[in-house]
N, C-alpha and C positions, 0 to 999 in steps of 0.2 A: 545644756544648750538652750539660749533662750531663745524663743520666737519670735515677742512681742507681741501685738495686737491680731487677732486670727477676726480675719474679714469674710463674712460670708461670699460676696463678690469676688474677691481673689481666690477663692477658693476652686471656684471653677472656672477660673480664668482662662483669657487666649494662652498666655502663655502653658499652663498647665494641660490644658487642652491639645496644643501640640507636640508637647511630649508624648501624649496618648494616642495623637496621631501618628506620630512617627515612629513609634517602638511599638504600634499595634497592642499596647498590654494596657490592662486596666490597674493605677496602681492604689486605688481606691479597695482592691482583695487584701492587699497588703494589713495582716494582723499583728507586724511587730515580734516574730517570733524569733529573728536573729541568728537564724540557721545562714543566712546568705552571709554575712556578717561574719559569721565562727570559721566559714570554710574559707574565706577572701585570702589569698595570698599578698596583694594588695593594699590591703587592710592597714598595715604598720603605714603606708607612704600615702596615706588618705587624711584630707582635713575631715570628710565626712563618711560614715561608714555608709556601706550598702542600703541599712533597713532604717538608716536614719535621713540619706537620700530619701526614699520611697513617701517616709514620715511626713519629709518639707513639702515633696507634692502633693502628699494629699492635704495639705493647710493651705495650698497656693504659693507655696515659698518660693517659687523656681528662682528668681533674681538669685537668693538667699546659696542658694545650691550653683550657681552659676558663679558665686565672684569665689569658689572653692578649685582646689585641683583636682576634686576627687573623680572627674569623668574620664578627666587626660591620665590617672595615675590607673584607671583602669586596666588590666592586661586581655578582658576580652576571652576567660578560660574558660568561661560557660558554667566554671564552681557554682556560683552564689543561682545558675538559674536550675541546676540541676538537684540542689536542696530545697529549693522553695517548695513548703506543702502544699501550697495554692497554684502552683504551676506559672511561677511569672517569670519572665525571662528577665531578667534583672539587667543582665549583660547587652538587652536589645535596649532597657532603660537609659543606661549609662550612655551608647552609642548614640542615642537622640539627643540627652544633654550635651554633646560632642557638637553635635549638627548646628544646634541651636547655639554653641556658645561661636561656633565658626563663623556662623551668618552672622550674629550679632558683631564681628571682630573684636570679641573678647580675649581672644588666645592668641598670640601672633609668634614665628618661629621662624627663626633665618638662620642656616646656619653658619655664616659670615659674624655670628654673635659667639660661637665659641671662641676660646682660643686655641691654636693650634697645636698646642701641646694635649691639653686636654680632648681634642681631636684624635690625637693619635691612641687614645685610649679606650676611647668609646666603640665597642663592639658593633659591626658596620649592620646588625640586626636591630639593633639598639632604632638606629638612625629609621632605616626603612621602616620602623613601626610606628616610631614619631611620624614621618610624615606622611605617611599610610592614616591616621589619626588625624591629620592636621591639614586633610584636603577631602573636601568633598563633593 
């Protein structure tokens, strides 16, 4: 995974700053251990993993972390906060990137964009957690 150029100024940036604000967790504890990561059910339908999420924030990456799917491919099982040695809630992480990419109208979802065959497939819990997700 490349980063690119690590800028001290983006490092503790607004944006990264609000993640920290809004998921109340410091993800500067974050030592890379990969436990959040091993346990992810998730995990296989992620561009980015858990402790590689954490990783981009602490460089200031957030943009980086935001044009991924990995917030919305979250399921929210509380796994990856309940292994963390450091006690982060990983899961209240993920949720903020969600907040932040809503605001931003980076994710957008109608479901007038299925089709309705494919409609009639999709498990009606499926739906309510998408847009349980996708409103806030």
């Amino acid at each position: 995974m490349l980063i690119g150029k690590i800028d001290v100024k983006e490092i503790r940036g607004k944006e990264t700053k609000k993640v920290a604000t809004l998921s109340l967790e410091n993800q500067y504890a974050c030592y890379q251990c990969g436990k959040c990561s091993a346990g992810c059910p998730s995990a296989p339908f992620m561009d980015l993993l858990p402790n590689q999420v954490l990783r981009l924030l602490q460089l200031g990456k957030t943009a980086r972390i935001l044009e991924t799917n990995t917030a919305f491919a979250c399921c929210s099982c509380f796994v990856c906060s309940s292994r963390c040695p450091k006690g982060i809630d990983v899961a209240a992480v993920m949720e903020s990137l969600r907040q932040l990419s809503l605001r931003a109208k980076l994710d957008d979802f109608d479901i007038k964009d299925i089709e309705p065959e494919e409609l009639e497939k999709i498990p009606p819990i499926l739906l309510v957690g998408t847009f349980r997700k996708l409103s806030s």
